[in-house]
N, C-alpha and C positions, 0 to 999 in steps of 0.2 A: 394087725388089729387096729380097727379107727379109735384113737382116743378122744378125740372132739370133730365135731361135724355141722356146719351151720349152713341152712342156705338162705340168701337173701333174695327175696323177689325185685324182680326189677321194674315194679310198675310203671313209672314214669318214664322210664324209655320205652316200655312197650308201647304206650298210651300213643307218643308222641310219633315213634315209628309208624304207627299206625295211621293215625291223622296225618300225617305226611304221603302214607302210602294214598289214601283216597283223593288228598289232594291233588298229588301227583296224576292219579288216573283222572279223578275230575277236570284238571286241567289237559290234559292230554284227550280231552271229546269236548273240548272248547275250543282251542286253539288247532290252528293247520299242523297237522301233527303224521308220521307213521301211524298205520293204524297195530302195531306192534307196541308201539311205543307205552302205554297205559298199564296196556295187563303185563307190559314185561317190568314196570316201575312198582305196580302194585307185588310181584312174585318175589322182588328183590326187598321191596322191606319187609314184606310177611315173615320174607325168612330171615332178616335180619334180627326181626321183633322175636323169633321163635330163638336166633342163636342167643340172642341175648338176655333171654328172658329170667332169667335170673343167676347168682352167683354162688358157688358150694366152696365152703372151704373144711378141707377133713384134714388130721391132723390123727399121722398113723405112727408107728414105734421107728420109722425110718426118715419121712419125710413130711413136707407139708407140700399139701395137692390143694389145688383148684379150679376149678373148670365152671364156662358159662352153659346154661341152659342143659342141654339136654349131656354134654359132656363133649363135645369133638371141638372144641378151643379149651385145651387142657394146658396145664405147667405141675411144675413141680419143683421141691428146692428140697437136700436131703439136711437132712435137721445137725448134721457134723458142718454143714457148710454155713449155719446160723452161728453168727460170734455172740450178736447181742438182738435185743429188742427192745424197741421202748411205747410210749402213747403218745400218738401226736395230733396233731390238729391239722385239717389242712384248708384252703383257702377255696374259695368257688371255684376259681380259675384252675386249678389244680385238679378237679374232677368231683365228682359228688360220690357220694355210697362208701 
């Protein structure tokens, strides 16, 4: 049974995965390039921007699960392996979200 369940969207990495991907294609029919090269830059962030697209955490009678986007970058920690918790703060450099 899930007793809490949140998911976060990940807008900001999509946005920028995204602008990265057209870049990447935009610059790949500018410069001497494979003509592979573009559409295979834009398929890798699509799908990066798709795996990442946002984060779920549920929180069931056994463990705590989360997984990005649609679900196949998944973990899990079983709630007997949790000693303690607390709130903490963390730094830019440390990661955002």
């Amino acid at each position: 049974m899930v007793r809490y369940e949140h998911t976060q969207q990940g807008t900001v990495i999509r946005v920028a995965l995204l602008i990265a991907a057209v870049a990447c294609f935009a610059l790949a029919q500018l410069l001497p390039a494979p003509p592979f090269l573009g559409p295979m830059a834009l398929v890798v962030f699509v799908t990066l921007a798709y795996l990442f697209s946002s984060l779920t955490i549920q929180v069931t009678d056994h463990a705590v699960h989360w997984y990005f986007g649609p679900g196949m970058l998944r973990k899990q920690v079983p709630l007997a392996e949790i000693q303690a918790v607390a709130t903490t703060r963390t730094r830019l450099l440390e990661g955002w979200g």
